[in-house]
C-alpha positions as CSV (number, residue, x, y, z in Angstrom):
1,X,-12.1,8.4,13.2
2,X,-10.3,8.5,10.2
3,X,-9.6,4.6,8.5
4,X,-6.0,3.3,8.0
5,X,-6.3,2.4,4.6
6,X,-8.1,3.6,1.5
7,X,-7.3,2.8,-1.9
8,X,-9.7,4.6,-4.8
9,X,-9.6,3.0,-8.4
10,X,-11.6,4.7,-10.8
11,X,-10.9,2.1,-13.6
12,X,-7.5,-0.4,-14.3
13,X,-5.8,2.9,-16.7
14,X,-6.4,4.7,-13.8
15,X,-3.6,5.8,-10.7
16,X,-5.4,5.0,-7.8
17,X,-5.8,7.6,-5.0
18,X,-4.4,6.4,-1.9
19,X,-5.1,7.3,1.6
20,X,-3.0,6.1,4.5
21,X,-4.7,7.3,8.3
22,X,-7.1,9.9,6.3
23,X,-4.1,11.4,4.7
24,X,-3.6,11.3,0.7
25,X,-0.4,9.8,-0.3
26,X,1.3,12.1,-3.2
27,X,4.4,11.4,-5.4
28,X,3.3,7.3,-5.5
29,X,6.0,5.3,-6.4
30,X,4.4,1.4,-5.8
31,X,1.5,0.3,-4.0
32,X,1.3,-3.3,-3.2
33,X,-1.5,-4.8,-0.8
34,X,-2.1,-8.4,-0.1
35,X,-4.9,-9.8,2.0
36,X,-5.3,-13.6,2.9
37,X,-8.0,-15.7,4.4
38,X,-9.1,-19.2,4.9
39,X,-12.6,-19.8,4.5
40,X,-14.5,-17.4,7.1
41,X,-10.9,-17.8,9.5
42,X,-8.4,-14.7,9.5
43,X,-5.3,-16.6,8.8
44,X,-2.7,-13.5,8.0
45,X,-2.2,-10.0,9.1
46,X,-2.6,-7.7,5.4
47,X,1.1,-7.2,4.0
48,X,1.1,-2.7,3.1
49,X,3.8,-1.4,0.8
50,X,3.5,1.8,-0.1
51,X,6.9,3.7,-1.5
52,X,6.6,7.6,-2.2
53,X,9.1,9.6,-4.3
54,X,10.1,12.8,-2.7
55,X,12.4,15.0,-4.2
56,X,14.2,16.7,-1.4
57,X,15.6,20.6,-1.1
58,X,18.8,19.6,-2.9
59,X,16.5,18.1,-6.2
60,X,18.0,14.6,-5.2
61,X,14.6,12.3,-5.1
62,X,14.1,9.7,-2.3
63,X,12.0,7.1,-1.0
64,X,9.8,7.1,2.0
65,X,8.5,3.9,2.6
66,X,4.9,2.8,4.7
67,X,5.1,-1.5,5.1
68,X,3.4,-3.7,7.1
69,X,4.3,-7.8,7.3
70,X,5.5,-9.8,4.6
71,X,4.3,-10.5,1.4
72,X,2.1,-13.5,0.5
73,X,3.4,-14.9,-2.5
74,X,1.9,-17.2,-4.8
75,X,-1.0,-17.8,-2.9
76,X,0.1,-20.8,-1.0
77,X,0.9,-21.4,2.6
78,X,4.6,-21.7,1.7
């Protein structure tokens, strides 16, 4: 069983390698992941954004987009 979510950082110059259900994520436009807790308690679900810049047949470049939740900004419990 393959995990959902791997992100590889070999140092803070580096791109990180990403790998979403065991599959590597190519063309990386943005990678945002968030993760909250209080204390020992689970108190949000992880917010995923991952954005991918495929140029299609015609050269025009799009995005594909991978998101879970909202993001947690700021820290607080706003």
């Amino acid at each position: 069983m393959s995990k959902l979510l791997t992100i590889e950082l070999d140092n803070l110059d580096s791109v990180p390698k990403v790998f979403y259900k065991g599959e590597e994520i190519t063309d990386k436009a943005r990678i945002d992941f968030s993760w909250k807790t209080q204390g020992d308690r689970f108190v949000f679900s992880p917010y995923i954004n991952i954005e991918q810049m495929i140029t299609t047949d015609k050269g025009k470049p799009v995005f594909k987009h991978i998101g879970f939740n909202e993001p947690i900004l700021n820290g607080s419990d706003e």
